[in-house]
N, C-alpha and C positions, 0 to 999 in steps of 0.2 A: 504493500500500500504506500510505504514512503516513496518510495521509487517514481509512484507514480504522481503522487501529488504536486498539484500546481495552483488548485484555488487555496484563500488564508485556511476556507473551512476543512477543505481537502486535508490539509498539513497539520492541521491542531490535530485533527482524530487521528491522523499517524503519528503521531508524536504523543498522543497520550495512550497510546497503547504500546511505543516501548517505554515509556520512562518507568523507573527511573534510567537513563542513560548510562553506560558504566565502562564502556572501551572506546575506543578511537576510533574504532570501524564507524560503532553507533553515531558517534558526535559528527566523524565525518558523514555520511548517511542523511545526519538532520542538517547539517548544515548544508551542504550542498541541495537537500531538496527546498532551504527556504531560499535559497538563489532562486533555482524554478519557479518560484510564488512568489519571487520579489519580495519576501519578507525580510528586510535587510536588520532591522531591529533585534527580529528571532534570531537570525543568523550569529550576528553578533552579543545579545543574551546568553545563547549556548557556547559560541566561544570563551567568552568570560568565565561561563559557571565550568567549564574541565577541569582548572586545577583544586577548587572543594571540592570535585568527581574522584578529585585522585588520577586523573588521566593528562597526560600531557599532551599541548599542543603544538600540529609541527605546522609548516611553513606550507602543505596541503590542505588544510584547514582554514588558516589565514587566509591562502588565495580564495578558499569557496566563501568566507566573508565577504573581502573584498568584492567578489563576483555577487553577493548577493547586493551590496550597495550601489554595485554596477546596474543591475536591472531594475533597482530601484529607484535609479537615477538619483543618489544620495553620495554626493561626491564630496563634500566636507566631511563623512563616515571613512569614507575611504582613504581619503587623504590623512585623517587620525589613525588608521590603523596603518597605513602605510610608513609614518612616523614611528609610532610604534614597534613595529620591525627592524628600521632604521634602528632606534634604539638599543633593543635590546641586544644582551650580549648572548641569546641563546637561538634565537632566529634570524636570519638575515635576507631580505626582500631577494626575488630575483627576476629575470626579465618578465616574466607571467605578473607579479605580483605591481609592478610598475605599470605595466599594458592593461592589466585590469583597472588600475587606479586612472589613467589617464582616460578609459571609457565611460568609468564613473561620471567625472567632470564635462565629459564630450556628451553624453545623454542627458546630465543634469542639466548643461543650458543647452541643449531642443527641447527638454520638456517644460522650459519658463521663457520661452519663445511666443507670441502670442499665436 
């Protein structure tokens, strides 16, 4: 069902029938399906909540964030977690994660275009 989800209501009822969440697979799984739904919020929600999961996040994950803020045309998300990576001393951005971030901001202004 995850796999398949694309509408918000689609993705809640996948997502409340695996949680609680508890590998990597699973996070990547939810995360990447709220890209599909453009739920860049969730996306980024569930990236936060991995490490009180106990599950670490890698740079696969990040980019289906990133990609979720991309279709959701929420390019100031992007561009925070793009920094973010930059930062940190345990992930490090790479070309996908830049080209995602740069689509972010390229859809953000078509979609406040009138």
């Amino acid at each position: 069902p995850l796999a398949r989800a694309r509408a918000a209501d689609e993705l809640a009822a996948a997502l409340a029938a695996l949680e609680p969440l508890r590998t990597e697979a699973e996070f990547g799984a939810a995360i990447a399906a709220c890209a599909r739904a453009r739920d860049a919020e969730r996306a980024l929600a569930l990236l936060r909540a991995m490490p009180s999961a106990g599950v670490r996040a890698n740079l696969i994950h990040a980019n289906a964030a990133i990609s979720a803020c991309a279709r959701a045309a929420r390019c100031a998300d992007a561009l925070e977690l793009l920094a973010a990576l930059r930062r940190s001393t345990a992930l490090s951005p790479d070309v996908i994660s830049f080209n995602v971030a740069i689509s972010a901001c390229e859809r953000a202004r078509f979609a406040s275009r009138p």
